[in-house]
N, C-alpha and C positions, 0 to 999 in steps of 0.2 A: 089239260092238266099241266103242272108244272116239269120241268125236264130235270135228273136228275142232281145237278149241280145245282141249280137253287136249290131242293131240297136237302143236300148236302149244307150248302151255305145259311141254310133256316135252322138247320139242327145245332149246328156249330155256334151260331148267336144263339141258339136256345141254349145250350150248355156255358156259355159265357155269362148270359144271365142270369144264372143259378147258381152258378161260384159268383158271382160281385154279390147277390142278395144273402149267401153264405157269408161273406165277408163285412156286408152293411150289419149285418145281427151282430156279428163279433165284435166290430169296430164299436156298437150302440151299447154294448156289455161293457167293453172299456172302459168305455170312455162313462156310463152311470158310475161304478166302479172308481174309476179315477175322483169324481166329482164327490162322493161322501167320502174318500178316504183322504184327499187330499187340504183340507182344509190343515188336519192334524199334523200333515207332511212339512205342509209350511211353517208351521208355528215350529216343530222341530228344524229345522233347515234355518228360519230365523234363527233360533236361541242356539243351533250349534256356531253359527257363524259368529253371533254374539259372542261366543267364548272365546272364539278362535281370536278377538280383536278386545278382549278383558273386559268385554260386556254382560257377560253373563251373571246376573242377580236373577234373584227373586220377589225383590222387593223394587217397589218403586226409588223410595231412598237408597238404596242401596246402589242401582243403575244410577242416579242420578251422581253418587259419591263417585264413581268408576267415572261415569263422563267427565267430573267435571279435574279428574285427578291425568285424565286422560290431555284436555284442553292445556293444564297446567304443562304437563311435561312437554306438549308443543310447542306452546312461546318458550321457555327456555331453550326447548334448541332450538327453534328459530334465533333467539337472542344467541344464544354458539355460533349458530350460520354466519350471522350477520358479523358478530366478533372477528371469526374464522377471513369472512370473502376480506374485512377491512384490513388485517392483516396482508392475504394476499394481493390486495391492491400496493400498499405500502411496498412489501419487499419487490413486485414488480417495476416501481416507480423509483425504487434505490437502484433495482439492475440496470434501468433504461440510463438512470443518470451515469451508473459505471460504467456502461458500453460506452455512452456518450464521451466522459473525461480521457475514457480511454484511448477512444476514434480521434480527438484533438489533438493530445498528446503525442499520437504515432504517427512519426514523419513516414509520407506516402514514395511509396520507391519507385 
């Protein structure tokens, strides 16, 4: 027969095996669970995110008006950005020439 300690050690994997097969039924509940509730999850989760980014309609046209009111406000500030960066190119290239005039101009001691 076997000596005490293996059967120690057989009992111990017996009850390990019966909490994980405890835990595989739980996880198999879940996770069925998850899978027909989730469909609905998503489509909420889209259309909130939607909102959160002025996409939220109802309608096809409707989404379509928000996109395309959305694309418009882009290019304009992009067209700002770009107004904006030409600017700060300009005033930088007047400072460089004023350091410059002014480095010429100042007798070195």
């Amino acid at each position: 027969m076997f000596s005490l300690p293996v059967l120690v050690l057989v009992l111990k994997e017996l009850v390990l095996v019966s909490a994980l097969l405890v835990l595989t039924t739980r996880l198999q509940t879940e996770t069925f669970h998850i899978s027909v509730e989730m469909p609905g999850y998503l489509y909420l989760c889209k259309y909130v995110g939607l909102c959160q980014v002025g996409l939220g309609s109802t309608t096809t046209a409707e989404f379509l008006a928000k996109a395309r009111n959305i694309v418009t406000q882009h290019r304009e500030l992009q067209n700002q950005v770009e107004a904006l960066n030409s600017q700060i190119g300009h005033l930088e290239m007047t400072q460089l020439r004023a350091v410059s005039e002014r480095d010429t101009h100042t007798p070195m001691s």
